[in-house]
Structure formats: C-alpha cells, structure tokens
C-alpha beads as a LAMMPS data file, in Angstrom:
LAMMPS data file: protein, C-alpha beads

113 atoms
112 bonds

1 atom types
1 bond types

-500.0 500.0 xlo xhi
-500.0 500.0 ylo yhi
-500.0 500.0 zlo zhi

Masses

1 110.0

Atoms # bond

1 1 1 0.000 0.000 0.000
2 1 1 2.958 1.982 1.057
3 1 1 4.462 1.494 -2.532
4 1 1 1.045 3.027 -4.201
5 1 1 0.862 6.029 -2.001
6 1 1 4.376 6.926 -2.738
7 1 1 4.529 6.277 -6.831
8 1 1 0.469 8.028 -6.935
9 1 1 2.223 10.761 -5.410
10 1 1 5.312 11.094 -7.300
11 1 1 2.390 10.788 -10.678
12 1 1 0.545 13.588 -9.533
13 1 1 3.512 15.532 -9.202
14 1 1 4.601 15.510 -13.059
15 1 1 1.117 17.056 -13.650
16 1 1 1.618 20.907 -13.797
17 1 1 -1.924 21.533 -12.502
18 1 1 -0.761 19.196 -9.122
19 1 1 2.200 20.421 -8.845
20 1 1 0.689 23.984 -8.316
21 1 1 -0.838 22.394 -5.326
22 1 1 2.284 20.730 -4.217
23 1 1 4.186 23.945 -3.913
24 1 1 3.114 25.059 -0.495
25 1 1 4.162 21.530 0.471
26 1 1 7.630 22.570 -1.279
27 1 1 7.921 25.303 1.107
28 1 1 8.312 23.204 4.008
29 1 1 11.225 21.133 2.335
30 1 1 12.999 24.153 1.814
31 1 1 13.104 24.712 5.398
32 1 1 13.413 21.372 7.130
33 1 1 15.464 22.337 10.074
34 1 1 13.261 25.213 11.262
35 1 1 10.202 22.907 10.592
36 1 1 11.936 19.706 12.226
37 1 1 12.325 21.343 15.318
38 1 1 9.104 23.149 15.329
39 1 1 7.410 20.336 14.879
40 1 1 9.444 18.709 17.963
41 1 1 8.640 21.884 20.219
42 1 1 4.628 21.284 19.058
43 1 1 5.086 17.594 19.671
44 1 1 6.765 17.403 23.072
45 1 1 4.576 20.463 24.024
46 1 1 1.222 18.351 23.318
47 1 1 2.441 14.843 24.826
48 1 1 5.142 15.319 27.086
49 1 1 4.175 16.447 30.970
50 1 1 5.406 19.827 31.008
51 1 1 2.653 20.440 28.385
52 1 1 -0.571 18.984 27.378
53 1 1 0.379 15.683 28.829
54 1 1 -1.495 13.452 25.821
55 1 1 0.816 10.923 25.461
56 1 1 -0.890 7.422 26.619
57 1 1 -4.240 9.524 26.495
58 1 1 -4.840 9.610 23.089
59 1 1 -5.195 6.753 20.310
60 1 1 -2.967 6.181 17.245
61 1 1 -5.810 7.683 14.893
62 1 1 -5.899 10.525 16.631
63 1 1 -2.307 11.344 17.358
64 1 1 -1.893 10.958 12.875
65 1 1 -4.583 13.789 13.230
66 1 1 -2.854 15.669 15.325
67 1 1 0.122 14.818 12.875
68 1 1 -1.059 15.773 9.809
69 1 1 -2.624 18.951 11.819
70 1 1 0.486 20.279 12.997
71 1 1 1.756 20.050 9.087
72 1 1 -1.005 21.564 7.218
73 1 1 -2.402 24.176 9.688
74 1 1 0.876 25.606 11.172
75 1 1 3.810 24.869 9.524
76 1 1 3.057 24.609 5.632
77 1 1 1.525 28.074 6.330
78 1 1 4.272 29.919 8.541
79 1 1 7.013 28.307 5.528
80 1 1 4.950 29.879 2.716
81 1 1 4.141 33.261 4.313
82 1 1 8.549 33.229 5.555
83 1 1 9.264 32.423 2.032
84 1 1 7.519 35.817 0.888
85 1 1 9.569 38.014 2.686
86 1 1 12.495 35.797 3.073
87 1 1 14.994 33.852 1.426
88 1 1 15.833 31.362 3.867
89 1 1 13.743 29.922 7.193
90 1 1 15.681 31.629 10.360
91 1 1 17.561 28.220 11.604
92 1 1 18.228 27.579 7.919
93 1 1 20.380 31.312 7.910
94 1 1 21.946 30.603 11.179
95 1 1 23.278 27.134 9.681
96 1 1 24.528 29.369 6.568
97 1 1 26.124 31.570 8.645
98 1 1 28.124 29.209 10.877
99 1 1 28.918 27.290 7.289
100 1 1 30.055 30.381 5.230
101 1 1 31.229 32.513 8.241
102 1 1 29.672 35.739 6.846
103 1 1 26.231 37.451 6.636
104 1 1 24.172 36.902 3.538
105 1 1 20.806 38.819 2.163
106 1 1 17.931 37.330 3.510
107 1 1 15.388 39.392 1.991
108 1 1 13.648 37.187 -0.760
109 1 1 14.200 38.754 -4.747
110 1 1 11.868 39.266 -6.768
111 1 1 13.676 36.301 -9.297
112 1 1 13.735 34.433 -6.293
113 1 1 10.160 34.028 -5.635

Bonds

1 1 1 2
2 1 2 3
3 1 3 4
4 1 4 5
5 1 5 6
6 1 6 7
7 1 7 8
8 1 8 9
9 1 9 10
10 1 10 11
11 1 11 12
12 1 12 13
13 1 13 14
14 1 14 15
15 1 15 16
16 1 16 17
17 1 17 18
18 1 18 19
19 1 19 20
20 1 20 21
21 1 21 22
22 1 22 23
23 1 23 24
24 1 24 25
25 1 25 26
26 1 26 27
27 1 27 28
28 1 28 29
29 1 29 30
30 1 30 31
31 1 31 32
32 1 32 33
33 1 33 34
34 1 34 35
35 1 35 36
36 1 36 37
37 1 37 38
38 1 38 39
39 1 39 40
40 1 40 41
41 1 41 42
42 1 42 43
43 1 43 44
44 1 44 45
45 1 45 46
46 1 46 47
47 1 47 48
48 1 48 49
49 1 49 50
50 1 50 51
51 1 51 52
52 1 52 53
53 1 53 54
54 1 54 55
55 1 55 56
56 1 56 57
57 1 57 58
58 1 58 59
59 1 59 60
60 1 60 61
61 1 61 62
62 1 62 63
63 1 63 64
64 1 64 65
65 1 65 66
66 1 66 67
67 1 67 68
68 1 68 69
69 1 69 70
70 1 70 71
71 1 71 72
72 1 72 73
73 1 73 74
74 1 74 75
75 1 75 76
76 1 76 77
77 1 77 78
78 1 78 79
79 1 79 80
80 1 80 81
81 1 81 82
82 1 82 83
83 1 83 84
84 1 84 85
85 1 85 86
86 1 86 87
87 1 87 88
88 1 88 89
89 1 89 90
90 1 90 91
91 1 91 92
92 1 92 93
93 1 93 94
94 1 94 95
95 1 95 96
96 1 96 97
97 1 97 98
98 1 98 99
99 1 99 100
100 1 100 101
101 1 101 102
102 1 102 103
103 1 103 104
104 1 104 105
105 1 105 106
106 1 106 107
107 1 107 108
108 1 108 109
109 1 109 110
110 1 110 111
111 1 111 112
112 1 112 113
C-alpha cells in the first residue's frame, strides 16, 4: 500500500496543474530544520508532561490527526508566508552563517520568488 501512495504521489507531481498544489508543500522542504524542530517543540509540548500531557491519552488515529494537523495548519503556512519576505527559514540562515562565516541577504528577490 505503502508502494502506491508513494509512486500516486510522485504521478501527480509531473502534472503541472498538481504540482501547483504541491508547492506550499515545497515550502516546508525548503526549510526542514526550522520545521523539524518546530514540529518537535509542538510535539513534546502536546504529549510530554510539562505540556498537554497526551501521550498514553490519546489513540494512534488521533495522534496521525494531530500529525497531519500540525503540518497543514501551522507549519506549511508559517514556511509559505517566511518564504515571501524571506529567502531562507531563520535556523536555515543561522546554519549558513556558521557554514560560510559571513552574513548573507535574507530578503527574498523578486527572481527568487
């Protein structure tokens, strides 16, 4: 099943109509550290005591909801509206700047967007 998700997918993504509404999804790939550890400061904030305390409270079916929640609602919307005014996500710069030892633009172009 695993196999069909993934290759139905990868389909729908050589269609130029679908891959319109892959792009905000593309946003979040261009910023995986920031949205890694957001999503591990939302996660550990829900189940973890020192926040919501779900964890052995909630099922499987609804922790995937909560998943897919986090993803769609908060952070494929903070990467596209960052991506508008920036070039980078902010952990994304920092790693740049520790690489490259300089500061770069971060303002987004207009032939970058």
């Amino acid at each position: 099943m695993m196999s069909f998700y993934v290759l139905t997918i990868v389909r729908l993504a050589q269609i130029p109509a679908w891959q319109r509404r892959f792009q905000p999804i593309a946003m979040t790939g261009r910023m995986p550290l920031t949205n890694y550890l957001l999503q591990t400061l939302i996660g550990t904030t829900l189940f973890y005591g020192w926040g919501f305390g779900l964890w052995g409270k909630v099922g499987p079916a609804v922790q995937l909801v909560m998943a897919f929640a986090v993803f769609f609602i908060i952070q494929v919307p903070l990467s596209t509206i960052g991506f508008r005014y920036f070039e980078y996500g902010p952990l994304e710069y920092v790693w740049r700047l520790g690489t490259y030892g300089k500061r770069r633009a971060v303002v987004a172009t207009a032939s970058a967007t």
